[in-house]
C-alpha positions, 0 to 999 in steps of 0.5 A: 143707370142706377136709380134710386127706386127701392125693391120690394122683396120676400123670400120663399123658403125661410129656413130652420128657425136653429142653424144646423150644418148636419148633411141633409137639410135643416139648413137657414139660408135663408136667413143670409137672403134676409139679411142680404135684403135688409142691410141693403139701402135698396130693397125692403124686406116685405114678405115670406113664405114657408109651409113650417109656420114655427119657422115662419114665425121666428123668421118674420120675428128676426127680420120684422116682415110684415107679411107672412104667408103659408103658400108662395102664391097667395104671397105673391098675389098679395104683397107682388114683391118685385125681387123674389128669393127661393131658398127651399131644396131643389124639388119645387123650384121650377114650379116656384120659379114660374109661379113668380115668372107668370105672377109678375116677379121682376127678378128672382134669386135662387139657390143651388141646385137650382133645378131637379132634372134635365127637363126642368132645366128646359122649362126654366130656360123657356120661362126665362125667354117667354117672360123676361124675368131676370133670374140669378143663381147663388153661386156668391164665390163668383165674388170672393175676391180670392176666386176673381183674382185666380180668374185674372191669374188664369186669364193673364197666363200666369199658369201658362194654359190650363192643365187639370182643375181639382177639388175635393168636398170631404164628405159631402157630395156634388150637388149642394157643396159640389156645385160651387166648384163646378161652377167656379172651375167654369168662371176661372174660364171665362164660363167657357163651355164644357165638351163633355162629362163622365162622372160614377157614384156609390148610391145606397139608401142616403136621403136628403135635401128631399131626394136621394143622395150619393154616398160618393161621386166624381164628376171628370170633365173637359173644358173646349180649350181640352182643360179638364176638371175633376170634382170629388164629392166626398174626399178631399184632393187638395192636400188642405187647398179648397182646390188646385189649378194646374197649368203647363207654367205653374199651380195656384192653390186656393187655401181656406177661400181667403188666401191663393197659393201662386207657383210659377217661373216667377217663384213662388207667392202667397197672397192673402185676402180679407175675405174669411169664411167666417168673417166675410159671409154675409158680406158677400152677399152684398155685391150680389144684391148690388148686382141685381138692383143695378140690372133691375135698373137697366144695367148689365146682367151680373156675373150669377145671371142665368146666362152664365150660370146655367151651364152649371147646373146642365154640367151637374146635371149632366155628371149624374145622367152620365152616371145613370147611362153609364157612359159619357155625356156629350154637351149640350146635354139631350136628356129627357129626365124628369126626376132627381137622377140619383133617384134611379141609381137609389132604386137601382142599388135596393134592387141589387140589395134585395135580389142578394138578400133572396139570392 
């Protein structure tokens, strides 16, 4: 039932004070949040946190929080707002997540990669269940209109049964530009579960988004219904389409995320939406607050819940323990990481640089 109630909200996390889109960090996603949370006529904007207090200050400036705090937790104790968003790098959001969690949060929105390690994936699930917090991940092209409608194609067979899912991100890599297709290869399926996964990486002395980074990585895995997806974190697969679909009737291409490319025994058919990346972003934030106010009030959990999306970052999670074993992962991931694993694939490869310097 929607109420009329408004939420309270803050964001954890504000991001670089000047927009940078350089690999690596310096990024203000945070800032979508605030907007996301100010332009909605069902929250309020009422707090932020952010260890930078430069940036700090010119986020509470652009967005006119009133309450701005150095630590999380003293602004969860004193502004207890109701919706939380956690915007940092993937390193200390399982401990943000539970501190919002046992602080009383009621719904939390976080951003991807959203947990750091196999364990931590257990922890979250284990917060989720004891506390009832309501937690969303950011994957928004859920709700790009282009995305729901190859989900419909899919769905009503109009590329027969599904073959190969591809994408490429050139030059960046399967965990903060890769994880949206990973898990929108999941929602074209229903999120139907994934069987198993292999995935291979070069990893030599690349930091940021505060852990270690692969220089190159795929990640090739099969879906239940013996679908498989294919992810190039670093080179493009595509032709110039974001990501192609196969099925054994036909192809959709998905071409600058506004626009899907349909070949089947109907002919052939494009079909564009005015949904650009450059003019539609921030507005696809707006369903995702939608969304969250309306299970606030008792509805449905939406389509970036936990329950759907947590299969995600366990399929990422578990294309980069495959890596570290060196064989294939079997689903549902058994691993008792704790760290980043690209961590020890780092250590690994400036192991084998040293040993070559003194061979």
């Amino acid at each position: 039932m929607q109420g009329t109630k408004p939420y309270n909200a803050a964001v954890i996390g504000v991001g670089a004070a000047v927009q940078s889109h350089v690999k690596g960090g310096g990024h203000r996603i945070g800032y979508t949040h605030g907007q996301m949370y100010r332009d909605h006529p069902r929250t309020r904007l009422v707090a932020a946190a952010d260890i930078s207090r430069e940036n700090l200050m010119a986020f509470a400036e652009r967005f006119d929080v009133p309450q701005a705090f150095a630590d999380h937790r003293e602004m969860l104790a004193s502004a207890t707002p109701e919706i939380v968003s956690i915007c940092t790098y993937v390193g200390p959001h399982r401990r943000m997540i539970e501190d919002c969690a046992r602080a009383g949060t009621k719904a939390i929105f976080c951003e991807k990669p959203f947990v750091a390690s196999p364990v931590e994936l257990r922890a979250v699930r284990d917060v989720v269940r004891e506390t009832g917090v309501k937690l969303a991940i950011a994957h928004v092209r859920r709700y790009r209109p282009s995305c729901e409608r190859i989900r419909q194609l899919v769905a009503a067979g109009a590329i027969g049964t599904p073959v190969i899912f591809a994408a490429g991100i050139e030059g960046w890599e399967l965990s903060e530009r890769g994880s949206h297709w990973i898990d929108i290869f999941r929602f074209f399926l229903a999120d139907m579960p994934v069987k198993w996964v292999m995935g291979q990486a070069r990893v030599r002395d690349q930091r940021g988004y505060g852990h270690a980074m692969e220089e190159h990585a795929v990640a090739y895995f099969a879906f239940e219904n013996g679908c498989r997806g294919i992810v190039d974190g670093g080179h493009d697969l595509s032709g110039g389409a974001r990501l192609t679909l196969v099925g054994s009737g036909g192809m959709i291409r998905l071409l600058d995320e506004d626009r899907i490319d349909v070949t089947n025994a109907s002919g052939h058919k494009v079909e564009t939406f005015d949904d650009s990346i450059s003019k539609g972003w921030h507005e696809l934030w707006q369903p995702c607050v939608d969304d969250l106010v309306k299970w606030l009030d008792g509805g449905d959990e939406p389509r970036i819940g936990f329950t759907y999306t947590a299969g995600s970052a366990e399929l990422n999670l578990a294309t980069y323990v495959s890596m570290r074993r060196g064989d294939r992962v079997d689903l549902p991931l058994v691993d008792d990481g704790d760290e980043w694993p690209v961590e020890e694939l780092a250590r690994r490869a400036a192991a084998a640089r040293n040993a070559n310097a003194h061979g």
